[in-house]
Biopython code that builds the backbone (N, CA, C, O; Angstrom):
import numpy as np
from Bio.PDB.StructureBuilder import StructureBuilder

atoms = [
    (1, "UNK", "N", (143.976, -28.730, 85.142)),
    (1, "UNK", "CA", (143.900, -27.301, 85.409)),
    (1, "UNK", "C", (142.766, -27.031, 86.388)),
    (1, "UNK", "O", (141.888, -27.842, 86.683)),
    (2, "UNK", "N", (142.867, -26.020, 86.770)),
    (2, "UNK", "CA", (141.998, -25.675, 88.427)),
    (2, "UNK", "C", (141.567, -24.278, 88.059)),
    (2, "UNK", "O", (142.274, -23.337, 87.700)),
    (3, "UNK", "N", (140.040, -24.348, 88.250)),
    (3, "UNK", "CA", (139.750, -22.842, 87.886)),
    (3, "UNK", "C", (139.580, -22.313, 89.725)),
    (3, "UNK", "O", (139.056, -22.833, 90.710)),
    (4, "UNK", "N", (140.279, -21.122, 89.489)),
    (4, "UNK", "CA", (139.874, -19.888, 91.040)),
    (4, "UNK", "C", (139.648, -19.052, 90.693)),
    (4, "UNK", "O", (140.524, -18.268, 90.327)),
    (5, "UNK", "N", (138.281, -18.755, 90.619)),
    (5, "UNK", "CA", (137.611, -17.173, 90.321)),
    (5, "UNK", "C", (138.212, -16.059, 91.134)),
    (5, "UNK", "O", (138.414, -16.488, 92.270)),
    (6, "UNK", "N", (138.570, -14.833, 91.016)),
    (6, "UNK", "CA", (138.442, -14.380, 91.475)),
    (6, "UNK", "C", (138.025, -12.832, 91.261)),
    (6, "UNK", "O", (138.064, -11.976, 92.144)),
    (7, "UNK", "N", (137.740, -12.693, 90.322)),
    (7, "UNK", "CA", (136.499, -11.362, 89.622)),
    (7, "UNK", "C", (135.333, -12.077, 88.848)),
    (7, "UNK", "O", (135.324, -13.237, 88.438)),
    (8, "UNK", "N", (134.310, -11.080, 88.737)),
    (8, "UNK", "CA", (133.440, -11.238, 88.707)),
    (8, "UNK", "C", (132.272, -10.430, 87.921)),
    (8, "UNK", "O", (131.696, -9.819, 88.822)),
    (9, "UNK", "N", (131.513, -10.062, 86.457)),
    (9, "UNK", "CA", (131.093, -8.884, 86.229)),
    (9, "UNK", "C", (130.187, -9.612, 85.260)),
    (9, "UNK", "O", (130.481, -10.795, 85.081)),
    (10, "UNK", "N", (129.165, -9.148, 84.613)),
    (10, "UNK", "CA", (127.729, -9.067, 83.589)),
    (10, "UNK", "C", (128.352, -8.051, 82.426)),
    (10, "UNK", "O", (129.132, -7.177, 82.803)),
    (11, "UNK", "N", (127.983, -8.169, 80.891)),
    (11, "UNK", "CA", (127.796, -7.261, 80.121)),
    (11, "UNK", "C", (126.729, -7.145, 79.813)),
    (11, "UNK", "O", (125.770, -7.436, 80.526)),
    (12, "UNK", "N", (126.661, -6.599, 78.445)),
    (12, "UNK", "CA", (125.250, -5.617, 78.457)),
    (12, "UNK", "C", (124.229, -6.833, 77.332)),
    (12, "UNK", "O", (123.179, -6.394, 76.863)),
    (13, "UNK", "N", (124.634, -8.218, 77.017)),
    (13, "UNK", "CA", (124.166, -9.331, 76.516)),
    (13, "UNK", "C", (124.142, -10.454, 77.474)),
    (13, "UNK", "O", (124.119, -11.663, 77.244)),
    (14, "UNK", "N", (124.148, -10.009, 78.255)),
    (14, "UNK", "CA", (123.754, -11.202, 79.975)),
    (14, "UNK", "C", (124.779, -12.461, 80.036)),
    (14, "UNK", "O", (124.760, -13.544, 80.620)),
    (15, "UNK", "N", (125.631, -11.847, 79.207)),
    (15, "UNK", "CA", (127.106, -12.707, 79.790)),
    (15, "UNK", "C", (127.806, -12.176, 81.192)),
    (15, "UNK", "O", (127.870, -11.174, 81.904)),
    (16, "UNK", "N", (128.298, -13.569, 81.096)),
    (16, "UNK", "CA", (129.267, -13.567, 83.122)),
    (16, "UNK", "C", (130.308, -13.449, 82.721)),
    (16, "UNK", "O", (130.608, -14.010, 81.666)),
    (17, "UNK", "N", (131.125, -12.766, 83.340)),
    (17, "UNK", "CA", (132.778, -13.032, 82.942)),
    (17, "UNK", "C", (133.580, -13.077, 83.985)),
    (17, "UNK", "O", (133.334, -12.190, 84.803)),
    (18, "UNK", "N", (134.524, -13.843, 84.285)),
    (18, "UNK", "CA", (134.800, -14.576, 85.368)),
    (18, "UNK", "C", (136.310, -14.706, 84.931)),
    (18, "UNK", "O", (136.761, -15.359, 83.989)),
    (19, "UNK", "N", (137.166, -13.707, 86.100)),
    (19, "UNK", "CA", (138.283, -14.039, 86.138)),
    (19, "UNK", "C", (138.991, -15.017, 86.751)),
    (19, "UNK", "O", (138.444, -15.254, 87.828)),
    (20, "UNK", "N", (139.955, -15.707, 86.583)),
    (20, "UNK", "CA", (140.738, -16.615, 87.617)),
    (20, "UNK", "C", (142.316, -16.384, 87.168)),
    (20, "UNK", "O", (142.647, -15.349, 86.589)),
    (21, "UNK", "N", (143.044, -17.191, 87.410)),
    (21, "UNK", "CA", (144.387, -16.929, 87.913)),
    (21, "UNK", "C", (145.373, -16.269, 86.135)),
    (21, "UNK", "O", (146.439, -15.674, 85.971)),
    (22, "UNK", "N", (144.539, -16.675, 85.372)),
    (22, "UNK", "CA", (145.222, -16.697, 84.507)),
    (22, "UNK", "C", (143.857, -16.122, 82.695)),
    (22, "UNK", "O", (144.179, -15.735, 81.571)),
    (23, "UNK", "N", (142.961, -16.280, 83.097)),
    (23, "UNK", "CA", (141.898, -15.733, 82.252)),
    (23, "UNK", "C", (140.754, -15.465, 82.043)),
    (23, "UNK", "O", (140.174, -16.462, 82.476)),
    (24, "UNK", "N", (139.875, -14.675, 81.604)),
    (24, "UNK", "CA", (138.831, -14.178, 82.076)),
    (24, "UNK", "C", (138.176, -15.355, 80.673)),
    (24, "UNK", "O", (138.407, -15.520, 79.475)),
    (25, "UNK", "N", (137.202, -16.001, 81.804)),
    (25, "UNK", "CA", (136.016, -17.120, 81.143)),
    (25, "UNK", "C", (134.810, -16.744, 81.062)),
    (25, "UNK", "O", (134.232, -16.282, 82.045)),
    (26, "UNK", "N", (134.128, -16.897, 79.683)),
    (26, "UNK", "CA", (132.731, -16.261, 79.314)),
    (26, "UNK", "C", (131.295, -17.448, 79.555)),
    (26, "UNK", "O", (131.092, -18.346, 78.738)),
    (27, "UNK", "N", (130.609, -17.289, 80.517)),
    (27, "UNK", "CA", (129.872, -17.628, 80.439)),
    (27, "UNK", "C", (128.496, -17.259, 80.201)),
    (27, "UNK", "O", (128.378, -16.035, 80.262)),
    (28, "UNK", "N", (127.047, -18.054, 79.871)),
    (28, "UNK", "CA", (125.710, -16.967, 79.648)),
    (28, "UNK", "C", (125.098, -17.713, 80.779)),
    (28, "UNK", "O", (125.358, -18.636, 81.550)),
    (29, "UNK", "N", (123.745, -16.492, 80.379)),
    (29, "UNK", "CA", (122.986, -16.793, 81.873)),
    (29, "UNK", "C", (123.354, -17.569, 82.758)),
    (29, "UNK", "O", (123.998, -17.240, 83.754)),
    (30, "UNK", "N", (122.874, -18.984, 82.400)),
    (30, "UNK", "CA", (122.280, -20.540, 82.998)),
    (30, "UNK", "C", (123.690, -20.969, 83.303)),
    (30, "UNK", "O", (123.606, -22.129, 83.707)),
    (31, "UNK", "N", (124.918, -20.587, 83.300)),
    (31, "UNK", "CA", (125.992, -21.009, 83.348)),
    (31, "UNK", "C", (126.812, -21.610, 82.655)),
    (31, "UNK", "O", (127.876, -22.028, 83.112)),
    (32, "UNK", "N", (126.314, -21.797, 80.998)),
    (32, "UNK", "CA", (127.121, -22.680, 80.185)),
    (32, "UNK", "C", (128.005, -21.999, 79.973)),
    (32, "UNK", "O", (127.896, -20.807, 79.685)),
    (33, "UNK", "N", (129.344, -22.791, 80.102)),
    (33, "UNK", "CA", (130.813, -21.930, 79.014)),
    (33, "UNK", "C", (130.438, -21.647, 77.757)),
    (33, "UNK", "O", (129.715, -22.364, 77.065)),
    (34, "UNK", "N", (131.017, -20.389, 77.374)),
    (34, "UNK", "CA", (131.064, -20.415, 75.815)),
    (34, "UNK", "C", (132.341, -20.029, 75.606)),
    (34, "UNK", "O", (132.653, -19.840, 74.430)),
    (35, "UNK", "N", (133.254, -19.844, 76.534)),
    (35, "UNK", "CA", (134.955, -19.422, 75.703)),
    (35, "UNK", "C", (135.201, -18.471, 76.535)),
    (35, "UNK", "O", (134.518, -17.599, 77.071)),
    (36, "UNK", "N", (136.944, -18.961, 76.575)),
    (36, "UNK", "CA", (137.706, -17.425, 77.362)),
    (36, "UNK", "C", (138.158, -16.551, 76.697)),
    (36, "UNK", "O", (138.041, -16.760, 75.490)),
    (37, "UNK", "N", (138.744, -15.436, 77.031)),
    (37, "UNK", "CA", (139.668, -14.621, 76.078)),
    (37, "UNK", "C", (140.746, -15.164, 76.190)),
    (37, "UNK", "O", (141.375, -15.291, 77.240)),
    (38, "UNK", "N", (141.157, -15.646, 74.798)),
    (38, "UNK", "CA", (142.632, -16.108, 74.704)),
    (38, "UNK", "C", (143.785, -14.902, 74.467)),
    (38, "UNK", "O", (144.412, -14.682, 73.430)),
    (39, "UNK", "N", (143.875, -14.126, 75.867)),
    (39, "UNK", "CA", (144.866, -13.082, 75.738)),
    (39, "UNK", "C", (145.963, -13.023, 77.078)),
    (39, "UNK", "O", (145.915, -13.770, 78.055)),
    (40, "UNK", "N", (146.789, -12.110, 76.879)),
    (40, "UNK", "CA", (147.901, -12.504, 77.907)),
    (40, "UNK", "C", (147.679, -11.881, 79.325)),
    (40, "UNK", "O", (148.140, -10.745, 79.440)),
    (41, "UNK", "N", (147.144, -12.334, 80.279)),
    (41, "UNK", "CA", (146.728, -11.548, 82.004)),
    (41, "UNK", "C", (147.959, -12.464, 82.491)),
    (41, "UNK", "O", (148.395, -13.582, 82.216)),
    (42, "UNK", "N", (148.325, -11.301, 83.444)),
    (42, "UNK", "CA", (149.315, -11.624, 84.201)),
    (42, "UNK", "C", (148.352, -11.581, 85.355)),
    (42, "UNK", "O", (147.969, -10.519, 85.846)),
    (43, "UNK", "N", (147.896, -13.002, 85.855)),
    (43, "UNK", "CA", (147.221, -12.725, 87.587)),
    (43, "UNK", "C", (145.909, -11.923, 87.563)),
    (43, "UNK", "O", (145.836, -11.241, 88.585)),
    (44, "UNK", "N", (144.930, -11.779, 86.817)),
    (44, "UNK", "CA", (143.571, -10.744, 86.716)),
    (44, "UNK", "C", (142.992, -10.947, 88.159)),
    (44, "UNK", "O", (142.573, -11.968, 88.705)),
    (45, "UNK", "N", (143.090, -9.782, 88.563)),
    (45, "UNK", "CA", (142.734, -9.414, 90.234)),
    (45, "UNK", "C", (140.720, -9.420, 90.074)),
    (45, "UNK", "O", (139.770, -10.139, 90.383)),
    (46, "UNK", "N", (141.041, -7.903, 89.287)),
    (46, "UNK", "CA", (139.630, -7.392, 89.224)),
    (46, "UNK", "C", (138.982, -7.319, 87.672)),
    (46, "UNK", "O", (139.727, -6.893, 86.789)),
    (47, "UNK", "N", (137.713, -7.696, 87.344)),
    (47, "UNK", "CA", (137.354, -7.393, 86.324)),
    (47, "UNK", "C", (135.926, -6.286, 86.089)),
    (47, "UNK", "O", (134.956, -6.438, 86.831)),
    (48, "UNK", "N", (135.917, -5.603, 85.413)),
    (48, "UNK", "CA", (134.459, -4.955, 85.371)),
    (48, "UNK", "C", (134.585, -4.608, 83.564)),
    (48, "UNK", "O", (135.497, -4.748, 82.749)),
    (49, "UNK", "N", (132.981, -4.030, 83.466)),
    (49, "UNK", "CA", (132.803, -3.941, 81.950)),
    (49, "UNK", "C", (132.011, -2.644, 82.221)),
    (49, "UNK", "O", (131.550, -2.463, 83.349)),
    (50, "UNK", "N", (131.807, -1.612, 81.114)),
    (50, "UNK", "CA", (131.422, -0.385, 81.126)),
    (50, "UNK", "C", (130.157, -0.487, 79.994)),
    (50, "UNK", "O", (129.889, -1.501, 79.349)),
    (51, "UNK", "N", (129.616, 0.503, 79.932)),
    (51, "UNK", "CA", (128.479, 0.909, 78.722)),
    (51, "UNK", "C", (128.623, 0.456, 77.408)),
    (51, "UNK", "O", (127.760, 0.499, 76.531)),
    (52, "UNK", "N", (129.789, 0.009, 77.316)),
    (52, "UNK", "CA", (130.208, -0.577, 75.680)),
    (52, "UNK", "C", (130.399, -1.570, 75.518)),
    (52, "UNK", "O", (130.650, -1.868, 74.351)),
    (53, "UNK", "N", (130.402, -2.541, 76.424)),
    (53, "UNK", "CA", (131.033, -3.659, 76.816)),
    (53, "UNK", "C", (132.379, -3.771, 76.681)),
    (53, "UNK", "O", (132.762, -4.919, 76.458)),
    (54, "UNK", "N", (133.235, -2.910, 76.750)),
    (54, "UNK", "CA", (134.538, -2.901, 77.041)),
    (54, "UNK", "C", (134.867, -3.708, 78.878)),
    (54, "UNK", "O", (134.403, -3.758, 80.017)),
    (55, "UNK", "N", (135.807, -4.110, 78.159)),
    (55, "UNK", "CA", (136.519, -4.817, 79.670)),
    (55, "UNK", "C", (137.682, -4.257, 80.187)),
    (55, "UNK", "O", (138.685, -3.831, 79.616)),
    (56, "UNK", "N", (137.320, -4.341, 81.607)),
    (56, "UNK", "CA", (138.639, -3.710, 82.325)),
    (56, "UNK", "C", (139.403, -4.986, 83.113)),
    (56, "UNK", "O", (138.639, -5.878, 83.481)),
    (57, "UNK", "N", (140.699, -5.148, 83.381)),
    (57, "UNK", "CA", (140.970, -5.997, 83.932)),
    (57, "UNK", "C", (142.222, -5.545, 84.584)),
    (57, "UNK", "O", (143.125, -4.950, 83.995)),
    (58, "UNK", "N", (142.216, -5.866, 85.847)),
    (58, "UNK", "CA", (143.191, -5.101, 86.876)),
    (58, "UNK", "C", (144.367, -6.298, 87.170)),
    (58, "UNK", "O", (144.073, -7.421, 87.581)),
    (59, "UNK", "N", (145.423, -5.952, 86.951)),
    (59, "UNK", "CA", (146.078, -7.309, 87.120)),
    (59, "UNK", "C", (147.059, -7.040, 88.929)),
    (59, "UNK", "O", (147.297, -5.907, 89.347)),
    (60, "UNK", "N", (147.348, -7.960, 89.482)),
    (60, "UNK", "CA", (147.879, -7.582, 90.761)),
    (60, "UNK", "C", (149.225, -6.954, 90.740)),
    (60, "UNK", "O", (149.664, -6.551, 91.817)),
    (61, "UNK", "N", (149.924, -6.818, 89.690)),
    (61, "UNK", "CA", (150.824, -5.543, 89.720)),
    (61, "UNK", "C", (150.069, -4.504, 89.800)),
    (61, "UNK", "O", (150.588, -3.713, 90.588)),
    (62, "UNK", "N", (148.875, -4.017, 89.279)),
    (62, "UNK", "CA", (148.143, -2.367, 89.231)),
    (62, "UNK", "C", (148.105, -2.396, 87.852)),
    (62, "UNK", "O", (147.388, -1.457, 87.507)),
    (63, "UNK", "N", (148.615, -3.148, 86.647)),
    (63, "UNK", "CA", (148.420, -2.792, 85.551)),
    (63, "UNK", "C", (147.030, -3.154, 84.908)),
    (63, "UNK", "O", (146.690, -4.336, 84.869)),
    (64, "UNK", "N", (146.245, -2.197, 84.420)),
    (64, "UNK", "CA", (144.903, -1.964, 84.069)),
    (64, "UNK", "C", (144.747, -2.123, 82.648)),
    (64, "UNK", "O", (145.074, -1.163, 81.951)),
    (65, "UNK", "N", (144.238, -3.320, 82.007)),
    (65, "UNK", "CA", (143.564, -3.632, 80.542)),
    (65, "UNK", "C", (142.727, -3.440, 80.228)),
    (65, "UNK", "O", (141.910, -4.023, 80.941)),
    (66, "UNK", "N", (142.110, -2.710, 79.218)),
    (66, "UNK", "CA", (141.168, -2.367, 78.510)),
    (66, "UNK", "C", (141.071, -3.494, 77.246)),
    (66, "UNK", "O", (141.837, -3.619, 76.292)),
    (67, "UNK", "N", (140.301, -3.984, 77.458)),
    (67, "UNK", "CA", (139.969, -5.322, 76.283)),
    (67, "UNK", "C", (138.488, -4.829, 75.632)),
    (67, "UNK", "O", (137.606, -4.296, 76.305)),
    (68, "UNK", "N", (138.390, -5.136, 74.078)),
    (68, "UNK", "CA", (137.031, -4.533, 73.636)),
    (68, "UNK", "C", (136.716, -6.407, 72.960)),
    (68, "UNK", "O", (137.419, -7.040, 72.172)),
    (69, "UNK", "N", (135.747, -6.726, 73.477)),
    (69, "UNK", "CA", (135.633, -8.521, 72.959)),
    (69, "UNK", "C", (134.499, -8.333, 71.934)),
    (69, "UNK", "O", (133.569, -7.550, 72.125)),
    (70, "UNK", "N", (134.610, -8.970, 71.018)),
    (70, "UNK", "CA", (133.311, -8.601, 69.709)),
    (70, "UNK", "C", (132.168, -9.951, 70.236)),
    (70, "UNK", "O", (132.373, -10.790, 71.113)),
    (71, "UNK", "N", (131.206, -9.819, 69.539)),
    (71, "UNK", "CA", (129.930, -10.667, 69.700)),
    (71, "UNK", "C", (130.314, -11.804, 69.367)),
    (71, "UNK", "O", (129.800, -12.705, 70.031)),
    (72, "UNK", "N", (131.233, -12.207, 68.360)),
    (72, "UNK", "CA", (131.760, -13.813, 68.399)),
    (72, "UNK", "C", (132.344, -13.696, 69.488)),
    (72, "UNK", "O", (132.877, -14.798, 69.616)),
    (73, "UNK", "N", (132.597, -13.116, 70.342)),
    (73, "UNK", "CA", (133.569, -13.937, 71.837)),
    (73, "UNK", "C", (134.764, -13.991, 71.373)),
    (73, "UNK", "O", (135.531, -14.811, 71.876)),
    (74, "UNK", "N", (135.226, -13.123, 70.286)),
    (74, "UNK", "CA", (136.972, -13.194, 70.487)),
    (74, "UNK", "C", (137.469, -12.180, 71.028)),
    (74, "UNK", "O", (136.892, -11.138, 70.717)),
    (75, "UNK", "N", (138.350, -12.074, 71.747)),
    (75, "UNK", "CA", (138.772, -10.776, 72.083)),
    (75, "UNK", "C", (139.919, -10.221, 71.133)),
    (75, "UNK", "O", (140.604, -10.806, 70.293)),
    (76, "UNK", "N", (139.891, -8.618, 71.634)),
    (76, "UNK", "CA", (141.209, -8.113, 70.841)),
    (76, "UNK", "C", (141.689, -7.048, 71.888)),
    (76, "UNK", "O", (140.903, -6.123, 72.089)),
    (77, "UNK", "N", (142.979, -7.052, 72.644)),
    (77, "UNK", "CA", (143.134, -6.077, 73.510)),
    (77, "UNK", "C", (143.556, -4.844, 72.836)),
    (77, "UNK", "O", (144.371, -4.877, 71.914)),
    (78, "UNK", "N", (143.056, -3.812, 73.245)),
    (78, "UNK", "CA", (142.952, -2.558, 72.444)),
    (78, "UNK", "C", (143.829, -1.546, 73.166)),
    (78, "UNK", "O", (144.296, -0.591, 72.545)),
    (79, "UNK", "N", (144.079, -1.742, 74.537)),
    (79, "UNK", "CA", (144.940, -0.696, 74.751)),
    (79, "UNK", "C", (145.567, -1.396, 76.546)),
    (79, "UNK", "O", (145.024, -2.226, 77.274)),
    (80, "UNK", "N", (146.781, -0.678, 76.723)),
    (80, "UNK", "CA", (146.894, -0.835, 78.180)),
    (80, "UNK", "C", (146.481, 0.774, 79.063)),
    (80, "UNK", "O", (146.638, 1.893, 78.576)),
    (81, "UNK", "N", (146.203, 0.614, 79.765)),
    (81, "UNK", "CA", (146.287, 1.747, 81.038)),
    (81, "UNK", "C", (147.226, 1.797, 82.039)),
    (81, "UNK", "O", (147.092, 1.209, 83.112)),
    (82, "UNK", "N", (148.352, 2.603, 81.675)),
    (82, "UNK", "CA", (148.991, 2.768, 82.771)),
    (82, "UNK", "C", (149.096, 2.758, 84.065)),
    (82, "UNK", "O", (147.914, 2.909, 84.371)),
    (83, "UNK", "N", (149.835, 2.667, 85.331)),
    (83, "UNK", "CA", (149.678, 3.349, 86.228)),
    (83, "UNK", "C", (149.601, 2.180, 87.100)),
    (83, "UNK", "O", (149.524, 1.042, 86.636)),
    (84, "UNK", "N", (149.620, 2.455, 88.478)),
    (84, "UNK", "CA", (149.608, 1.802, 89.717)),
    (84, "UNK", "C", (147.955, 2.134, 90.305)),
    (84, "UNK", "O", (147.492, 3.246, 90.560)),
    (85, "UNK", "N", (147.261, 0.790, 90.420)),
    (85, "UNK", "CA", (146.076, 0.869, 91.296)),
    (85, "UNK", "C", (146.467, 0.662, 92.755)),
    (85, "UNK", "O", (146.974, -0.358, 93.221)),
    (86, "UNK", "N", (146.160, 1.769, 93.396)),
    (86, "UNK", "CA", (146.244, 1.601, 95.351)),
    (86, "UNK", "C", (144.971, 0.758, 95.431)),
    (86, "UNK", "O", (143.901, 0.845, 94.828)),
    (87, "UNK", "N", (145.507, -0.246, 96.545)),
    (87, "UNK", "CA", (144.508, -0.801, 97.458)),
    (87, "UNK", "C", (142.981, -0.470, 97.815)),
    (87, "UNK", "O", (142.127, -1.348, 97.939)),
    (88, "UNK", "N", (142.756, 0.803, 97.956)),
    (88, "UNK", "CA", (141.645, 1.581, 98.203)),
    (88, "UNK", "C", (140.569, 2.209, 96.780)),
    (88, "UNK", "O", (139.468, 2.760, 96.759)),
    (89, "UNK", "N", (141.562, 1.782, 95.689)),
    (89, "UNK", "CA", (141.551, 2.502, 94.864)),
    (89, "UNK", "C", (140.874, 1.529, 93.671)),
    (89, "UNK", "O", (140.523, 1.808, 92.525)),
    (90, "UNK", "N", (140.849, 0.540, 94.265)),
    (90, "UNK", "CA", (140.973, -0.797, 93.049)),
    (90, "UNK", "C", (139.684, -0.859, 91.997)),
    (90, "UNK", "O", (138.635, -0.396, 92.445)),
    (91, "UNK", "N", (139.663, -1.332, 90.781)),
    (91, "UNK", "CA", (138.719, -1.497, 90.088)),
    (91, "UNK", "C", (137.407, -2.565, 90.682)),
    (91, "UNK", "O", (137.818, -3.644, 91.109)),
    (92, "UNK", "N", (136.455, -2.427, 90.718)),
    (92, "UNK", "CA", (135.593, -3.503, 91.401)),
    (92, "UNK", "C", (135.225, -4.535, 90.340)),
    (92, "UNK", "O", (135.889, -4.552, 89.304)),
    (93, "UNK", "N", (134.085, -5.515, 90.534)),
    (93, "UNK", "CA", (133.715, -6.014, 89.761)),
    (93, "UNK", "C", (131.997, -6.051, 89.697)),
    (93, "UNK", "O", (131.211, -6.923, 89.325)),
    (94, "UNK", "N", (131.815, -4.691, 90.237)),
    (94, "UNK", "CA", (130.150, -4.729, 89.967)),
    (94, "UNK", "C", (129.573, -3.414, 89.191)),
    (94, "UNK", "O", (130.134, -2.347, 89.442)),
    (95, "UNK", "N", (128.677, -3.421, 88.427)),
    (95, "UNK", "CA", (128.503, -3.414, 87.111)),
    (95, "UNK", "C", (127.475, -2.262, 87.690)),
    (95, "UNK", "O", (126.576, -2.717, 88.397)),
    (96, "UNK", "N", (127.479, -0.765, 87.481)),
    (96, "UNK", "CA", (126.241, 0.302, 87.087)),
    (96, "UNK", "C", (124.743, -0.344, 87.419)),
    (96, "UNK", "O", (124.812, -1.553, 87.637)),
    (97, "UNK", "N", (124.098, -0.074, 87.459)),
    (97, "UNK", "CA", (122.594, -0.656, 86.728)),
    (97, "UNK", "C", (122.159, 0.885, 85.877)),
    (97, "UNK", "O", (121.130, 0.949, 85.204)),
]
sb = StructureBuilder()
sb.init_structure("model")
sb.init_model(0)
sb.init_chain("A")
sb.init_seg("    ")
for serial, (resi, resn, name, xyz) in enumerate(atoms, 1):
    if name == "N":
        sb.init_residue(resn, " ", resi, " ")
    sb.init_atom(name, np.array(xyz, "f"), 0.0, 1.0, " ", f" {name:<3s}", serial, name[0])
structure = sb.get_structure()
């Protein structure tokens, strides 16, 4: 298997989360893995995380996931978001300060 990043985001416990073709991978600081979300992304374009550490994940159809991951690192997807993301419009992957 071949990892290709291609999102990119921090939560609010100085984890990395790192999308590629097929799942968003948790890493801390210094770069060690600690686990992906074992959930279903079709293609995760964009990833970002908000004030709660909720995760967003933009998949390249436009369909938008809201994932809430607990402090053990499991995830549980909690809801979808409808709708078509435009080009211009897209979720990023950089994080407030």
């Amino acid at each position: 298997a071949q990892f290709r990043p291609v999102g990119i985001t921090t939560d609010r416990q100085a984890h990395i989360l790192v999308s590629d073709s097929l799942n968003v991978h948790i890493v801390d600081m210094n770069g060690q893995f600690l686990c992906f979300l074992n959930l279903v992304f079709n293609d995760p374009l964009r990833i970002a995380t908000d004030s709660e550490d909720n995760l967003y994940v933009v998949e390249t159809s436009g369909i938008v996931k809201k994932v809430r991951y607990l402090t053990e690192l499991k995830g549980t997807l909690t809801e979808y978001i409808p709708g078509h993301v435009g080009r211009k419009r897209i979720l990023g992957a950089q994080k407030k300060k």
